[in-house]
C-alpha positions as CSV (number, residue, x, y, z in Angstrom):
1,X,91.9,-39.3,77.9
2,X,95.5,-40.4,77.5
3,X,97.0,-37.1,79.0
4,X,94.0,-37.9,82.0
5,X,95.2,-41.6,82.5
6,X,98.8,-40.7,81.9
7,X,99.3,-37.6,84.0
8,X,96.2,-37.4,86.0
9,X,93.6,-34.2,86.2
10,X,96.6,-31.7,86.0
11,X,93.6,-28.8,85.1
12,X,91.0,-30.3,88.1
13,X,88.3,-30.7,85.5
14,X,87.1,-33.6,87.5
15,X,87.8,-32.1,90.6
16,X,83.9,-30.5,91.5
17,X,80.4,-31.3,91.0
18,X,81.0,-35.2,90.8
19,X,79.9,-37.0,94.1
20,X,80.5,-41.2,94.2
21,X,77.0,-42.2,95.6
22,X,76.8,-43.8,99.0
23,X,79.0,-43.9,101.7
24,X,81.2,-41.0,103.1
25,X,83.5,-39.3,100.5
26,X,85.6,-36.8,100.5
27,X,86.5,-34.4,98.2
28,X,89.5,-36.7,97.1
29,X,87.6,-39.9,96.6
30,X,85.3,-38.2,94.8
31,X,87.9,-36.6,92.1
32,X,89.3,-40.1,91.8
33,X,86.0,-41.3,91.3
34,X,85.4,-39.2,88.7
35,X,88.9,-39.4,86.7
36,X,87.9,-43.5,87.2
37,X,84.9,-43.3,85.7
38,X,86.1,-40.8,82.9
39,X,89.0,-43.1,82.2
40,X,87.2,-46.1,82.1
41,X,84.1,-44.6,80.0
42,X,86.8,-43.9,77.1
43,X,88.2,-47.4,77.5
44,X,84.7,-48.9,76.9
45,X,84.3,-46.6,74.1
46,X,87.4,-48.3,72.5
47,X,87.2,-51.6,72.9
48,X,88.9,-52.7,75.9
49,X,88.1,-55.6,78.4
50,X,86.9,-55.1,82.2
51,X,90.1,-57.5,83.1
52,X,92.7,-55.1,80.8
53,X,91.0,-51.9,82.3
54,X,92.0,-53.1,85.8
55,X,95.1,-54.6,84.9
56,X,96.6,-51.3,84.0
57,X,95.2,-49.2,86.5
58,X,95.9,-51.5,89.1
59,X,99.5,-52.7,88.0
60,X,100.7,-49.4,85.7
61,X,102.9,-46.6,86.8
62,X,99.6,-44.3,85.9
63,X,98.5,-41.4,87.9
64,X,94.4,-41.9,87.1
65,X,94.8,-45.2,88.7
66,X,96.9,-43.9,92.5
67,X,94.1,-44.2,94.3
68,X,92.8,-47.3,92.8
69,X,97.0,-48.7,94.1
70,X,95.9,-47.0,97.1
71,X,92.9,-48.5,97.7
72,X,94.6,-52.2,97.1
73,X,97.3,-51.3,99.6
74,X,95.2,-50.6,102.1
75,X,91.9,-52.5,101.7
76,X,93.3,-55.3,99.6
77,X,93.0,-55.9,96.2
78,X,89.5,-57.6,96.4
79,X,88.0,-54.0,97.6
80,X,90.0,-52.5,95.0
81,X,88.6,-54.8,92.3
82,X,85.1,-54.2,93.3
83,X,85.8,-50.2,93.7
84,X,87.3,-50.2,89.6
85,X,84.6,-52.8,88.3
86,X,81.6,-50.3,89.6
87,X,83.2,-47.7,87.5
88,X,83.6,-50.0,84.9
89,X,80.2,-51.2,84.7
90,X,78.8,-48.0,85.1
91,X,80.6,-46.2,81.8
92,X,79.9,-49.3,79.9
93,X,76.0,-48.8,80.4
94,X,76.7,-45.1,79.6
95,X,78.6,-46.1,76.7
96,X,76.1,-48.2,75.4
97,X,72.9,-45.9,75.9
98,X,74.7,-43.4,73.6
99,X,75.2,-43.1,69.5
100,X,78.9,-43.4,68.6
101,X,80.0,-40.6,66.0
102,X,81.9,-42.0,63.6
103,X,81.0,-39.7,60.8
104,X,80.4,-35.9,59.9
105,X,76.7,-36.6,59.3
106,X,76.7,-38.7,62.7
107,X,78.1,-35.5,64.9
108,X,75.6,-33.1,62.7
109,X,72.7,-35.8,63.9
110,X,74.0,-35.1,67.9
111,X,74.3,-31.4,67.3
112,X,70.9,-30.9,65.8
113,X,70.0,-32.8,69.3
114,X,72.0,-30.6,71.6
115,X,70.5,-27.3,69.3
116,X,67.1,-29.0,70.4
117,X,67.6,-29.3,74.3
118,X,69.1,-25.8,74.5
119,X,66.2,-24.4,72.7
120,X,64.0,-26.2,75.4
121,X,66.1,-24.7,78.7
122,X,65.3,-22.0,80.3
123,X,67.8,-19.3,80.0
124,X,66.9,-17.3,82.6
125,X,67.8,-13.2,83.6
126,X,71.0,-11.2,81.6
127,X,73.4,-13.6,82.4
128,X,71.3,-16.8,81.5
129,X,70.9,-14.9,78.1
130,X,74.5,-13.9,77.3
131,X,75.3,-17.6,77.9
132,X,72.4,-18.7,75.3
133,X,73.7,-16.3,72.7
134,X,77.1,-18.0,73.9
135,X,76.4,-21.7,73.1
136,X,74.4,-20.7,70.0
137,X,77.9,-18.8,68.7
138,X,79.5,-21.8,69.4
139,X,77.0,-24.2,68.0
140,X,77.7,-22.3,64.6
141,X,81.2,-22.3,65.0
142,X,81.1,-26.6,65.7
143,X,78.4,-26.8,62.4
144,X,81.4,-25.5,60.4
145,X,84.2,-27.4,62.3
146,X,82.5,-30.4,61.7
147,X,83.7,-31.1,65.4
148,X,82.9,-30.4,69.3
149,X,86.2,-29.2,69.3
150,X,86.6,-25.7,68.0
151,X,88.5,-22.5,68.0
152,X,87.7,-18.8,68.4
153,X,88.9,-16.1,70.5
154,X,87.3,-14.1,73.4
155,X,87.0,-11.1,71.0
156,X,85.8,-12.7,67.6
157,X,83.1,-14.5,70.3
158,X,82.0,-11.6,71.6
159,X,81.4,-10.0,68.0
160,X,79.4,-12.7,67.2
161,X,77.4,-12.7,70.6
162,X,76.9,-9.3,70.3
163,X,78.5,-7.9,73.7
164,X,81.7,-6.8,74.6
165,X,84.7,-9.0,75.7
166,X,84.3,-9.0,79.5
167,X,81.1,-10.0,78.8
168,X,82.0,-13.1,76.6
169,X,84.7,-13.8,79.5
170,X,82.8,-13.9,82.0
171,X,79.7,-15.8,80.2
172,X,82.9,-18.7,79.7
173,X,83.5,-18.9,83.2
174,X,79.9,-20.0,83.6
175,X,79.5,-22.2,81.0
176,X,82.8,-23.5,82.6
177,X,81.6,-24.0,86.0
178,X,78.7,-25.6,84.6
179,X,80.7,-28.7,82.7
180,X,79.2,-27.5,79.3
181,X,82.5,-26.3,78.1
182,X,85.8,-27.3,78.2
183,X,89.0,-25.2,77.3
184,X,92.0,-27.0,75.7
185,X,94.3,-24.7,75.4
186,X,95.2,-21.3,75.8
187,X,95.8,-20.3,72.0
188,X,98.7,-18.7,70.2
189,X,100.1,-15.3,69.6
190,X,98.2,-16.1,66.3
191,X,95.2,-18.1,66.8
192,X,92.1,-18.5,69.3
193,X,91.9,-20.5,72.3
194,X,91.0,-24.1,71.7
195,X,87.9,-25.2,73.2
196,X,84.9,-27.9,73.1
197,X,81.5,-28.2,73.7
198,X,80.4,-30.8,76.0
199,X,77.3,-32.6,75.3
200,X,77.2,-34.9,77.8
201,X,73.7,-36.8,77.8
202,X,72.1,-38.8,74.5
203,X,69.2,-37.0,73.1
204,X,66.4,-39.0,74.2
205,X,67.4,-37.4,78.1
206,X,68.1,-34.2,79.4
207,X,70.4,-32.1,81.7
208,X,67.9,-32.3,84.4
209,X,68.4,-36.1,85.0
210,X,69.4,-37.0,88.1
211,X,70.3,-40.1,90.6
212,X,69.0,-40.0,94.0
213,X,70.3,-42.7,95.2
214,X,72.9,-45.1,95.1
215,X,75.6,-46.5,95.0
216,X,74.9,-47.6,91.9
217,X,77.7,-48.7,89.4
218,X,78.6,-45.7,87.7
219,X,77.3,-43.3,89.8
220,X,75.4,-40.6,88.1
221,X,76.2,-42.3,84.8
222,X,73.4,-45.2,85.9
223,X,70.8,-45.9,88.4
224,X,66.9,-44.9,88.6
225,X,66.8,-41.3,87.1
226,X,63.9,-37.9,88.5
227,X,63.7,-35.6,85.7
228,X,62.1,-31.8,85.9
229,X,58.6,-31.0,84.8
230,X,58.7,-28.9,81.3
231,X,59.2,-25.2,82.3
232,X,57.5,-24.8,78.7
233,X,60.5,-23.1,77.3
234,X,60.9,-23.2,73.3
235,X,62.5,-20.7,71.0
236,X,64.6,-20.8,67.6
237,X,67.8,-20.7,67.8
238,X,68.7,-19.8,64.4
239,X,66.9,-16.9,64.7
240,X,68.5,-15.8,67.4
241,X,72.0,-16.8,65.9
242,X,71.2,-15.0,63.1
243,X,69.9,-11.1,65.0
244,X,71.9,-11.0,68.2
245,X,75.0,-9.9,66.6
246,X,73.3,-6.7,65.4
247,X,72.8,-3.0,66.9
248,X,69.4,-3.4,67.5
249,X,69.6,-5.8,70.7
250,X,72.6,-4.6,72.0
251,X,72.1,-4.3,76.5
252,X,70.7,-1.0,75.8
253,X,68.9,-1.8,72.8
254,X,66.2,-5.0,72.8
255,X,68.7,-6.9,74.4
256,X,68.5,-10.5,75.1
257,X,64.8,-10.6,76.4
258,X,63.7,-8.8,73.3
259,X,65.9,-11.4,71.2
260,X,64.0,-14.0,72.8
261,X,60.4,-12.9,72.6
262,X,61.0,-12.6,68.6
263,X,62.9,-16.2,68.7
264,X,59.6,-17.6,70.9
265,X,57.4,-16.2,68.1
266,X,60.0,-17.3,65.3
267,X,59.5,-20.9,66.3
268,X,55.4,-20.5,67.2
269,X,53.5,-17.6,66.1
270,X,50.5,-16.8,68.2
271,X,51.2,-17.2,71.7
272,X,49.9,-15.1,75.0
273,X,51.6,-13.0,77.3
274,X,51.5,-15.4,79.5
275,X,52.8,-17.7,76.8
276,X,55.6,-15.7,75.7
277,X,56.3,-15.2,79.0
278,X,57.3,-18.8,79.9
279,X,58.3,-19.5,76.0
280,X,61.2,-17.1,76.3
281,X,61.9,-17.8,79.6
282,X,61.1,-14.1,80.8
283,X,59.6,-12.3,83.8
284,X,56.2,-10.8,83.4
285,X,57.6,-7.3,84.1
286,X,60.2,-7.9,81.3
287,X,57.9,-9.4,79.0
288,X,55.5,-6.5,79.3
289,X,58.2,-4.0,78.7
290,X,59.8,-5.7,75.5
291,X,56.0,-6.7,73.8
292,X,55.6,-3.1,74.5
293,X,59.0,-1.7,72.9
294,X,58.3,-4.5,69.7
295,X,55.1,-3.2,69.1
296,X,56.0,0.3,68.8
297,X,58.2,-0.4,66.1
298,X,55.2,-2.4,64.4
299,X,57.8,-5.9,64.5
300,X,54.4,-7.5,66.4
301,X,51.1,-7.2,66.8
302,X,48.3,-8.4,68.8
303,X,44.8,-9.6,68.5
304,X,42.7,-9.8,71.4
305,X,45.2,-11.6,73.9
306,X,47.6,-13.2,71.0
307,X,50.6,-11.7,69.7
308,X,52.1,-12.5,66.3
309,X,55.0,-11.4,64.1
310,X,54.5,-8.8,61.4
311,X,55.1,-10.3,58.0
312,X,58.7,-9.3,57.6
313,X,59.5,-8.8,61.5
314,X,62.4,-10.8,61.3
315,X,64.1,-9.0,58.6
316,X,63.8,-6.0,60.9
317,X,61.0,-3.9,58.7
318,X,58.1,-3.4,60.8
319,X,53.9,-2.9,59.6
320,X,51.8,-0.4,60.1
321,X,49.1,-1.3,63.3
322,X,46.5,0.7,65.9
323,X,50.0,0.3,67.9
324,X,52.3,2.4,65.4
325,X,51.8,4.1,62.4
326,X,55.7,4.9,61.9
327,X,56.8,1.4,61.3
328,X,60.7,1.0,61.2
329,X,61.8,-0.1,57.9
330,X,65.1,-2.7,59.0
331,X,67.1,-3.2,61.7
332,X,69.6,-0.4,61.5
333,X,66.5,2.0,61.6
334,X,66.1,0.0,65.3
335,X,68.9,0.7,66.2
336,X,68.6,4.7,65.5
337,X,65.6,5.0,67.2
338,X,66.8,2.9,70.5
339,X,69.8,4.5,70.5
340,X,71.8,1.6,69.9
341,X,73.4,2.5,66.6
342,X,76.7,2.1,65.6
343,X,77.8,-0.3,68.9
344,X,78.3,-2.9,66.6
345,X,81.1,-1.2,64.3
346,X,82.7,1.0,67.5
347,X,83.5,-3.1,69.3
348,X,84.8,-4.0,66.6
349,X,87.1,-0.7,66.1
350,X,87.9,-1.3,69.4
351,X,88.7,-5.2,69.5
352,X,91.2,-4.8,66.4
353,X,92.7,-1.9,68.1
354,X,93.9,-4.4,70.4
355,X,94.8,-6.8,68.4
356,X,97.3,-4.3,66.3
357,X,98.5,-3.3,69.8
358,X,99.0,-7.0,70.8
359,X,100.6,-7.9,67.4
360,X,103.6,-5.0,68.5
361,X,103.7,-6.5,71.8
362,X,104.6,-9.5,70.3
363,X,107.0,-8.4,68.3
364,X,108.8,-6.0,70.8
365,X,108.7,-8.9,73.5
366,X,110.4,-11.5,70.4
367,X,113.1,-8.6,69.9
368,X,113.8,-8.8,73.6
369,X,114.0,-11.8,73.9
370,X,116.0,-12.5,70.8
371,X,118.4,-9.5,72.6
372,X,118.5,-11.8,75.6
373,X,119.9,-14.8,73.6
374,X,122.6,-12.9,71.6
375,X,126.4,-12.9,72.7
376,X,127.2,-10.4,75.6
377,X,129.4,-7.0,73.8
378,X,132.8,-7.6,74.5
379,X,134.3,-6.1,77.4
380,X,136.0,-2.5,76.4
381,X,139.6,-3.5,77.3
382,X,139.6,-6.2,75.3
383,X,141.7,-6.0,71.7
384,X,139.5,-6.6,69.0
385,X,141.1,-7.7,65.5
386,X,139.7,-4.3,63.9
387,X,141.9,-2.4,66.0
388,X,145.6,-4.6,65.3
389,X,147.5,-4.4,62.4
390,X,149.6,-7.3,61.6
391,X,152.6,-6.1,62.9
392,X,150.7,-5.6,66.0
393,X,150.5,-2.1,65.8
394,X,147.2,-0.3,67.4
395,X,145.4,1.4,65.1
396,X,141.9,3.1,64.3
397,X,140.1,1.2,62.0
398,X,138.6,4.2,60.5
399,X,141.3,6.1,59.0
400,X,144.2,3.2,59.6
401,X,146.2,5.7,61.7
402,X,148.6,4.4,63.7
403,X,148.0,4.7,67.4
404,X,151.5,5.4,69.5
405,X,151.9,4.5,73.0
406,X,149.3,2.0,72.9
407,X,150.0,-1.8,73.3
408,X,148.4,-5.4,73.9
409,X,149.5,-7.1,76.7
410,X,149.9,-10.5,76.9
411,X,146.6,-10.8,78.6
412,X,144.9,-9.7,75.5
413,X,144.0,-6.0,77.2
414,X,144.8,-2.7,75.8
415,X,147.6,-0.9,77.7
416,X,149.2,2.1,77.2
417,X,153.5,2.3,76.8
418,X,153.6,3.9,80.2
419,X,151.8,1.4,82.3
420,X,154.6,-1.7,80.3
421,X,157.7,0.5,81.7
């Protein structure tokens, strides 16, 4: 918030998705708006006064508050007031309507309420999956942090997610796009990018809140608020954060629909086709195809129109039903017979192949560089002290024979007897 107020949105984090209600705004406005309202949420957070918050955006050399100046140089500074003190209002609401965390059991408290509204959105398709087994990475990775900030690299993320690094990438951008992720940093030669998970909304609401209409002060941060219906979707998360790294639901393998349906059972055993299909958040095609591939591996079974887990389905050993009588007995046996085995182990082979190739980059680049910095060779012509004897006599420095005919002149350059005459 001090680089934001300081510099300004040098990154455009602000600069989409955030519209100032009412009135006609354009793109610019509504980045202000939204650096504003940022700006003035923190200062809320820490204590300051309404008057102080407009004193220094209005009267400091800051770029977060140029088009607050603006505004009071064209408009005057009553409109300029008014503009600041519906931001200000706004964040303080938003402020207030949240729990501070102040401690490591506080931030544990929020994340066990962010694990719960993820486990209760619909992550629909392949890519609404890979971002699921994205956030759930990273929701182990804050758990151990103690932290929303966090750091991991592309390639250690996608080992953990289960999918390759262009897969991880490109499941960032998303969650990027979306506001539910915010890169720091870029990393180190030695370490991960920095990053943090953004959750934005207390936990007695949800991402599907919206304001109609406005203006309200604060914009989307206040006002009347239209949520969803319940799409019905529910899984278990740990489950899933604890299976999707494996062989078994590699793309080719279970995959992430197949992760889900046994996450859906996971956190209620028992449920319909129907059921399963809106519990993990899965067509009906789909959900047809992976009850069909779990029950040949006896993982599930059904009676009448209700499917459950088989006693020890989640530790990958399967039971013996009318569906299958060759039961697989753990999860790399799943893996063999999708044809997923071994995936796993050949990303990994792969990932720190390029790390020991990016480890000699960075050594060959520091060498060059290093090169680059070191004193130019001395021109050839130039006398060196190796090559003078103390009478000033030429000589080679290898054998300390005397060289005849050849001279320094006064210029400091070898020359040769003939060339002085």
């Amino acid at each position: 918030m001090h680089k934001l107020l300081v510099l300004g949105d040098q990154d455009a984090t602000y600069a989409t998705g955030n519209h100032q209600r009412g009135g006609k705004n354009t793109p610019a406005s509504d980045h202000a708006w939204a650096m504003t309202r940022a700006v003035a949420a923190d200062a809320a957070r820490v204590g300051w006064s309404r008057a102080t918050f407009l004193q220094v955006m209005l009267d400091g050399p800051y770029k977060a508050g140029q088009h607050a100046r603006t505004l009071h140089h064209r408009r005057g500074y009553d409109k300029a007031a008014a503009w600041l003190q519906r931001a200000w209002d706004g964040a303080q609401q938003y402020v207030q309507s949240i729990d501070p965390i102040s401690t490591r059991q506080d931030f544990h408290a929020a994340l066990a309420a962010f694990r719960s509204r993820i486990e209760c959105t619909p992550w629909k398709g392949v890519a609404g999956k890979t971002d699921l087994r994205n956030l759930i990475a990273r929701m182990e990775i804050c758990s151990q942090a103690g932290s929303w900030d966090h750091t991991v690299s592309e390639r250690d993320l996608a080992e953990r997610m289960g999918c390759s690094r262009t897969t991880a990438h490109n499941s960032n951008q998303r969650l990027l796009h979306a506001k539910a992720l915010r890169q720091l940093d870029n990393g180190s030669p030695t370490e991960g990018a920095r990053w943090m998970l953004i959750s934005r909304l207390p936990s007695t609401t949800s991402h599907h809140w919206s304001t109609p209409k406005g203006p309200e002060a604060g914009g989307a941060m206040s006002g009347p608020g239209v949520r969803q219906p319940d799409t019905g979707a529910d899984i278990d998360s740990r489950t899933a954060g604890r299976l999707m790294h494996l062989d078994a639901f590699a793309h080719h393998g279970l995959g992430g629909s197949g992760l889900a349906v046994l996450a859906a059972l996971a956190e209620r055993d028992g449920q319909s086709l129907t059921e399963l299909q809106a519990s993990a958040s899965i067509s009906r095609p789909t959900a047809y195809r992976q009850v069909g591939k779990l029950k040949d591996l006896g993982l599930i079974r059904h009676e009448d129109e209700v499917y459950h887990l088989s006693p020890t389905a989640l530790e990958g050993v399967g039971a013996t039903t009318q569906d299958c009588a060759d039961p697989v007995a753990g999860w790399p046996e799943t893996a063999e017979r999708l044809g997923t085995a071994g995936s796993a182990e050949r990303r990994r082979r792969h990932h720190e192949a390029q790390r020991i190739h990016w480890r000699h980059e960075q050594v060959r680049l520091a060498e060059r560089r290093r090169a680059a910095h070191q004193a130019p060779l001395p021109h050839p012509a130039v006398a060196q002290p190796q090559y003078l004897r103390a009478d000033g006599c030429a000589i080679d420095p290898s054998t300390g024979e005397v060289i005849s005919g050849l001279y320094v002149a006064s210029d400091g350059r070898w020359v040769w007897g003939e060339e002085l005459r």
